[in-house]
N, C-alpha and C positions, 0 to 999 in steps of 0.2 A: 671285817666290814660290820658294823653295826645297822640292826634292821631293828624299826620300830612298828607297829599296829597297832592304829585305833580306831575306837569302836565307839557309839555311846551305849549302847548295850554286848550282853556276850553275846547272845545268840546271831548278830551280826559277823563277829569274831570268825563264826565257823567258816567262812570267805575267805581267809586268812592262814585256815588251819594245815591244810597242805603244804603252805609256802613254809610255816614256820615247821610243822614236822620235816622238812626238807633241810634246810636254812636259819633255825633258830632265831633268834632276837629274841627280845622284851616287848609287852604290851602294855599299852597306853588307855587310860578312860579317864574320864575327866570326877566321876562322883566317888567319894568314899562306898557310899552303898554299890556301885558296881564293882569297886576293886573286892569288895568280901563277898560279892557273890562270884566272882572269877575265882578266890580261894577255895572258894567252899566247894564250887559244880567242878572245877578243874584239879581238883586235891589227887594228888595218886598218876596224874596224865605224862610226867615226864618220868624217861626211865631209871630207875636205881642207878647212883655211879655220880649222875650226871652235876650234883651237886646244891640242886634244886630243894628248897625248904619244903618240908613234908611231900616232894615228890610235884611242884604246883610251877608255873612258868612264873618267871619273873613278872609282873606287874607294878604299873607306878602309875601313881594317880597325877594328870599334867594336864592344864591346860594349851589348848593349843596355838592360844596367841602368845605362849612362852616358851617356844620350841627352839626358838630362833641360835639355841647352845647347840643343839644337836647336831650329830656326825654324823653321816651316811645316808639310809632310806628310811622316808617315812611312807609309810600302805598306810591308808584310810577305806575304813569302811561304809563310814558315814559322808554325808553330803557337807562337812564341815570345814569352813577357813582354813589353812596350813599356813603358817606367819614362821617360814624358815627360814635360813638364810641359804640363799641360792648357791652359793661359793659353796660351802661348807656341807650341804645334805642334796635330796633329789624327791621330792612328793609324789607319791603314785596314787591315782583314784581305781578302785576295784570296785565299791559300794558292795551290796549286798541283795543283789536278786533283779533280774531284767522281766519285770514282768510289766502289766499293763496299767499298774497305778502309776498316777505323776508324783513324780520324788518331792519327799517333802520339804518345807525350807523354802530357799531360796535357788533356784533349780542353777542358776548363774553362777555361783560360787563355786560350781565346780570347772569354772576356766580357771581359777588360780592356781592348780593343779599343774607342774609340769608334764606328768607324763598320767595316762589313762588308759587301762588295762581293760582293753574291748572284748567280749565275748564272743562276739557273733554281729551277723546281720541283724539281729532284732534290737541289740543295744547302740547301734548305730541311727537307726529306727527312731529309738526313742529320744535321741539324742535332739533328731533332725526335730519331731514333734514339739518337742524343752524349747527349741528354737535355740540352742549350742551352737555353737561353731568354732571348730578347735581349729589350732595349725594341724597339717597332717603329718606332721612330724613330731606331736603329741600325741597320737594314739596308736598302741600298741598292740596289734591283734594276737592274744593271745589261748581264747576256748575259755572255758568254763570249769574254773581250775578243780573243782569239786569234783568232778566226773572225771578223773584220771580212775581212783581206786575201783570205783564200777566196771570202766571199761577194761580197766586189766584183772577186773577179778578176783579183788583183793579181800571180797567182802564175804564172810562165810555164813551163810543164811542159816544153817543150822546152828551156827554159832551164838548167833544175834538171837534166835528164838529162846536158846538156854537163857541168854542175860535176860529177855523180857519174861521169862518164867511159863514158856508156853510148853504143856506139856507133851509128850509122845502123840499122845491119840489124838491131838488135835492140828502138829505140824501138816498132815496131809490134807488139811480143810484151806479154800481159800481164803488167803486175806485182804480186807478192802485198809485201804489207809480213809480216812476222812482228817485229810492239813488246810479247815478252815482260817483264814485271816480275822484280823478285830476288826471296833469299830470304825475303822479309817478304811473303807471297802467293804464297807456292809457287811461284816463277817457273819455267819451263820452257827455260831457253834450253840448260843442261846436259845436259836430256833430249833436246833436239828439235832445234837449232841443224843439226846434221852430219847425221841423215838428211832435214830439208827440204832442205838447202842441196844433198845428193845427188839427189833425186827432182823435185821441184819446176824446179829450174832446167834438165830434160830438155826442157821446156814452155815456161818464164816466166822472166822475172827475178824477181831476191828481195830486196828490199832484209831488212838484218837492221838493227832497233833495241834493242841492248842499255837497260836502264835504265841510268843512271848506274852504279850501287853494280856493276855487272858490265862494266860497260867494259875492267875489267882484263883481260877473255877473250879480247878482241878480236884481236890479236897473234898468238894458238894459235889461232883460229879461222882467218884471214887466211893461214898459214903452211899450215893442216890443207888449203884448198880448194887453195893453191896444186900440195901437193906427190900429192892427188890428181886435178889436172890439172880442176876446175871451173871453168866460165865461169857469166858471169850471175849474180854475189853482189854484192851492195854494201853495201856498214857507211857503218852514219846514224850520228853523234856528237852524246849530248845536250849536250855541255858547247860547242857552236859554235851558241847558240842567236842567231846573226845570220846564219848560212848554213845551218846545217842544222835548221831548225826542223822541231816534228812535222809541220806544216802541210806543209810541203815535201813530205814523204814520201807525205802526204795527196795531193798535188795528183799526183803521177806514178803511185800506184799503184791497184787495180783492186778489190783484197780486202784488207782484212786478218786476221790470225792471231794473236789476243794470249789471256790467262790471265785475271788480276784486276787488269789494270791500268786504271786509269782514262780509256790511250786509247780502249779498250770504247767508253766513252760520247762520248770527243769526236772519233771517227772518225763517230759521226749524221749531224754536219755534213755530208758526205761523199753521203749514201745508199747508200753503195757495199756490200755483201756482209759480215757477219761472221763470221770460226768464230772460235771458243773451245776452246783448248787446254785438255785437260779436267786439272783439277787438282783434289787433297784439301782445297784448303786451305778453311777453313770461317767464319776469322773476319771476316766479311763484314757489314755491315749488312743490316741486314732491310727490303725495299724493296716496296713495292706494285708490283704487276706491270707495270702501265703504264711505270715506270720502271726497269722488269730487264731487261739486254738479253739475260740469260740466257734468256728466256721467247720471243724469238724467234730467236737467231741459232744454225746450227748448230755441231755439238761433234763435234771430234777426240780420237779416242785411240787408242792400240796397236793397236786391233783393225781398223782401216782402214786405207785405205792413202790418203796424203792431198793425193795430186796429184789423184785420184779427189772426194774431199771439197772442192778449190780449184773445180775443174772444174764441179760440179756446182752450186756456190753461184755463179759466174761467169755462168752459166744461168739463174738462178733469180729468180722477182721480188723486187725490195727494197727495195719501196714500205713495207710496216711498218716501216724503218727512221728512214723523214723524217716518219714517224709518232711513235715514239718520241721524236724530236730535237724537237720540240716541246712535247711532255710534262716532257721533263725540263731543257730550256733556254730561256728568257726572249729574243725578239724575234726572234734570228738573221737580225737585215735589216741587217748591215756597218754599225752604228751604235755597237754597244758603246763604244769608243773614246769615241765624240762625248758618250756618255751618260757618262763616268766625268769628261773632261774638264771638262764645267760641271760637276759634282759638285764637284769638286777646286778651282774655281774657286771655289766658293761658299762653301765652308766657310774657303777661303784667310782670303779676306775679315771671317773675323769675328774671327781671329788678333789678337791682344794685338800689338800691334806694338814 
């Protein structure tokens, strides 16, 4: 069976990454400059043996209104056309994160999709909000395929803290994550970056995850701690999504701090503590409250002081949280995988050969 993923960025990719550590295939992007950064962040990810140049998954640079040659399953991560031939392959839409921003694009495009890999109640949600409307015999409930390794445990925290160079005396400190979004959701990292990375790490470590589209800061941020003499920062990279997944960042850290990113909702997994960087931005879905993590988790702004705000939510109970994670996400028992697996199995099978 031939399995394709594409993406317009890697760090989208990481949606995908389960299926293919599972299931193999090739992946797909459409720019030269994305295929050399897939070499370069993904260099060393597949295992010796397997026959893989310099150790990097297959990748090809293809537009996706010239698909229409290909065999088997196309995963899309992006919100983009699939121009396949229906006989011959089968299109799956997974995207990449059910949070509360509206998908960019043209939110309709994702009907030409045969089949759509549902996460949960929240992405059904948002579905209804888009104003979609699939047949029900095009969506696939399958969890939130990223959260198998978590739930079963696969993630070695102590391990993770070696690769981010955290040392002995500091692994027993708590750590906050701060996984600000960009400009498209009012991201906060330009705001807020240099006085958490000041206050915060008096206390805690702090891992920082820029989104992708701001990774370019990273540099002048990196340069800014050094030359004000700060310890306890570390930069998560979404585009190393076989080492530095969000999960990773998940597994080591204590709290997180994000805006309208869609880690919001898949740090539930987690149970762990949320604040919300309080932002203007507005263009948000409209979500029944069971499914707002806005309605429970508390909010940071200028007027606090927010090692104060870490401290106190670190304290605090966080059981509504594993509350909400099930509200807005389908099974959460480390099965996802196994459920998209035969999925993919099954419809292989009915392939035009």
């Amino acid at each position: 069976m031939n399995t394709y993923y594409f993406a317009n960025q890697i760090y989208q990719l990481s949606y995908a990454w389960p299926l293919y550590n599972r299931i193999g295939g090739e992946f797909i992007v459409r720019k030269y400059k994305t295929l050399l950064k897939f070499k370069r962040f993904l260099r060393g990810s597949v295992a010796a043996g397997s026959g893989a140049f310099l150790g990097t998954p297959v990748v090809k640079r293809r537009k996706l209104r010239y698909v229409s040659d290909l065999t088997g399953i196309i995963l899309s991560q992006s919100n983009a056309r699939v121009r396949n031939d229906r006989e011959k392959s089968r299109s799956i839409f997974i995207g990449h994160g059910t949070g509360d921003k509206k998908y960019g694009g043209k939110a309709h495009t994702l009907l030409n999709y045969q089949y759509v890999f549902v996460s949960g109640p929240k992405h059904m949600e948002k579905f209804k909000d888009s104003d979609l409307s699939f047949p029900e015999n095009s969506l696939v409930k399958i969890g939130n395929l990223r959260f198998d390794d978590y739930v079963n445990g696969k993630l070695d925290r102590d391990a993770i803290m070696d690769r981010m160079g955290v040392p002995e005396e500091d692994k027993a400190r708590k750590t906050v994550l701060y996984a600000p979004t960009w400009k498209w959701g009012n991201g906060t990292l330009g705001k807020y970056a240099k006085p958490f990375m000041k206050e915060i790490t008096a206390e805690h470590n702090l891992i920082i995850r820029p989104h992708h589209f701001d990774s370019h800061r990273v540099p002048e941020l990196k340069l800014w701690v050094k030359l004000n003499g700060i310890k306890r920062v570390y930069f998560s990279n979404s585009n190393r999504i076989a080492t530095s997944d969000t999960m990773h960042d998940f597994a080591v850290s204590d709290i997180l701090i994000s805006d309208t990113s869609s880690v919001l909702y898949e740090y539930l997994i987690t149970g762990k503590p949320i604040v919300i960087a309080d932002t203007d931005f507005s263009g948000l879905h409209t979500m029944p409250d069971t499914m707002n993590v806005m309605k429970i988790a508390d909010f940071y702004n200028d007027s606090d002081r927010v090692l104060d705000v870490v401290n106190r939510n670190l304290s605090a109970d966080s059981s509504n949280y594993l509350e909400m994670l099930h509200n807005c996400f389908y099974f959460n028992d480390g099965k996802s995988v196994d459920r998209a697996v035969e999925f993919i199995n099954g419809v292989a099978g009915e392939l035009k050969q």
